[in-house]
N, C-alpha and C positions, 0 to 999 in steps of 0.2 A: 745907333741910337734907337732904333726901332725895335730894331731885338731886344734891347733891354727893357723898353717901354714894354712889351710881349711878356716879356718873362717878370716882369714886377704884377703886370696885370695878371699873370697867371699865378702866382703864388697869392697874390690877395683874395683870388674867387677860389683858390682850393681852400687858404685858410675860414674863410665865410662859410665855404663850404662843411669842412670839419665840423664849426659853429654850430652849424644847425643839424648838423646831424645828431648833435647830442637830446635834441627832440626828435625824434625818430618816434615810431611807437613804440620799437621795441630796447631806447636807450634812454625816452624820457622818463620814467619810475627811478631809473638806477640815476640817473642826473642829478633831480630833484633830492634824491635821497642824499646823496652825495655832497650836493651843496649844504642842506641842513646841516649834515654831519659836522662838515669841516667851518660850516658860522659856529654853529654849536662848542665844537672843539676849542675854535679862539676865543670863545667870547668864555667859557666860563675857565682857559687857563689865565687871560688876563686879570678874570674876575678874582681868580684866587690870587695873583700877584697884589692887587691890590686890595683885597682882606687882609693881607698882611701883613703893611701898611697901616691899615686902618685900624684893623683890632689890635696891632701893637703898640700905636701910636698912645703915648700916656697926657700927650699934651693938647689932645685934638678936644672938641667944644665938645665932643657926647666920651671920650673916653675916661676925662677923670672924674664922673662921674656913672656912668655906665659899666665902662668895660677895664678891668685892669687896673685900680686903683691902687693896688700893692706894688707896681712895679713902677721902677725908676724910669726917667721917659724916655732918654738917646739911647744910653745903652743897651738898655732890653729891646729894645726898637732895633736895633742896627744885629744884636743876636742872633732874634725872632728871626729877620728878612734873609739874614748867613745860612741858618739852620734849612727856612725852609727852600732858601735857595737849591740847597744840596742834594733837597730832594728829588731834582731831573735826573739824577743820576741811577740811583735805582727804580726810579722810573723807566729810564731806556733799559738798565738789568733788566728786568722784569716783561717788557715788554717782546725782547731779544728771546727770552728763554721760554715765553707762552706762546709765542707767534704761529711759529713751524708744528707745537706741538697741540694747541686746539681748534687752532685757524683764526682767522682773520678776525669775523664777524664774532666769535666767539669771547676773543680778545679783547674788542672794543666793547661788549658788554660788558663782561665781568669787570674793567676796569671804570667804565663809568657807576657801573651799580657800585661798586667801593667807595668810586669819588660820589657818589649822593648819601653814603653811609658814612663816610668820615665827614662831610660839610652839614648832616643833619643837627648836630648837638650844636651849632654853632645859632642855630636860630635862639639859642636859651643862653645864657650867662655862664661862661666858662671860665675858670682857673685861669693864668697865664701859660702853665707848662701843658693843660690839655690845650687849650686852644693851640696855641705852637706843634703840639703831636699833630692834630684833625687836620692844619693846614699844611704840615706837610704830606700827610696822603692825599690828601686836595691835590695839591701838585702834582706829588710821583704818578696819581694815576692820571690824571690830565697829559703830563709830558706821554706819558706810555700811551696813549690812545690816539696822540697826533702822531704818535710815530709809524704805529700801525695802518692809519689814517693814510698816510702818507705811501704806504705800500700797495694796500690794496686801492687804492684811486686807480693807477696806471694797469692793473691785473684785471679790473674788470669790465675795462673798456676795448674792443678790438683794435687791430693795431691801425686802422684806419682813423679813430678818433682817440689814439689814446693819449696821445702830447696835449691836444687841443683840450679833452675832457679832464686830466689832471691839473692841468695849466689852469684852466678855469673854477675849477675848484678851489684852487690856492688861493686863488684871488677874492674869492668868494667869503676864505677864510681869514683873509685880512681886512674885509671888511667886515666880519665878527670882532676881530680887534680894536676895529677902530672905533666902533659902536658903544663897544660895552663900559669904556671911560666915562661916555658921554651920557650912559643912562646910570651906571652904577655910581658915580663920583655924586648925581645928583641926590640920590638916594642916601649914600654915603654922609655926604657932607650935610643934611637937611635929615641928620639923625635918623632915621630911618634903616639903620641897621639890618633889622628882624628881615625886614621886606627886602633889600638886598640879597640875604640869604635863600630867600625863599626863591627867588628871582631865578638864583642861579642853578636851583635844585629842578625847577620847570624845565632849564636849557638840559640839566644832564639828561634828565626823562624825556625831554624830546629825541638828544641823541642816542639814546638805548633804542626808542622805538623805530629809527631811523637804520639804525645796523641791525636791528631784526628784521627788519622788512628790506631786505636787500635782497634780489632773486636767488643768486646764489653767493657758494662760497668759492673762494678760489686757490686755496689749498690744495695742492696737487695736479690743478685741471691744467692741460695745458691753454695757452693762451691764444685766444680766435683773432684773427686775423682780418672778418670780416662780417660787417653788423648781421647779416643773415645767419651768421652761425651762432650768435646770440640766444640766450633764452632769453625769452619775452615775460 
């Protein structure tokens, strides 16, 4: 009984441990940055889930007058959501096939810079079939940037903190998720459109500025084992 008590007590003060290492001096920049990245990431792929929704909806109180007055309300609605559902898929394409070949941080920019270029026209009154186009690049490059996202978390942390530093990251980025309902729906729903969009063009620009200031890149490097061997 003792020993177990021993050995719980010790894996709770390695995990704690792990914890704070990720403020280190020389892991708290990449942390911080990290964390941005991956709120940033959920919050503005949720955000696009639910623009499209919103700007497909033909029956909502700002849409049949605002947005989409030509289109029938279910059907086009239930389309829209198929269509640009579809689009994670060549988003992970795409993703898969720039990764290896520009790197990480490279990756995650070009593809948010896209997703602030396809979500820009959306501040102004669009078509139904462009709107439908814009948000499925909204998407594709959203899903492609968590997926990268996703890679480099664990590559740029030693292996001393690097369960602990992805792990926390994730969580971080579920709480991007669960945020952005709760501010964009208000936005949303109290007609406020414009500023929603705008809203979420700030998150992408945060996250570009987040994956360029990331110390390095981790394409090719081998992986450090121990915070000392970090660049700072």
């Amino acid at each position: 009984m003792i020993s177990m008590t021993r050995k719980i007590t010790d894996k709770l003060k390695s995990g704690f441990s792990s914890f704070f290492t990720l403020f280190s001096r020389k892991l708290i920049r990449t942390t911080v940055l990290l964390w941005v990245l991956f709120f940033a990431n959920a919050f503005s792929y949720y955000g696009a889930v639910l623009l499209t929704s919103k700007l497909s909806s033909g029956d909502s109180k700002c849409g049949s007058k605002v947005l989409h007055a030509d289109k029938s309300k279910d059907n086009s609605l239930y389309v829209d959501v198929f269509i640009t559902s579809f689009a994670e898929l060549p988003g992970l394409i795409l993703s898969a096939i720039i990764v290896d070949k520009i790197g990480r941080k490279l990756s995650m920019v070009l593809m948010f810079v896209l997703a602030c270029i396809f979500l820009l026209p959306l501040v102004f009154h669009q078509s139904a079939v462009v709107t439908t186009v814009l948000l499925f690049g909204v998407r594709m490059c959203a899903t492609g940037t968590i997926t990268v996202a996703t890679i480099y978390a664990p590559e740029i942390y030693p292996t001393s903190a690097r369960t602990t530093g992805a792990g926390v990251a994730s969580a971080v980025g579920r709480v991007g998720g669960m945020v952005c309902p709760l501010v964009a729906v208000g936005l949303v729903t109290s007609c406020h459109l414009r500023l929603a969009v705008i809203l979420f063009e700030v998150v992408f620009v945060l996250a570009i500025a987040s994956s360029l200031l990331f110390p390095f890149e981790t394409k090719g490097r081998e992986l450090k084992d121990a915070v000392d061997a970090i660049e700072s």
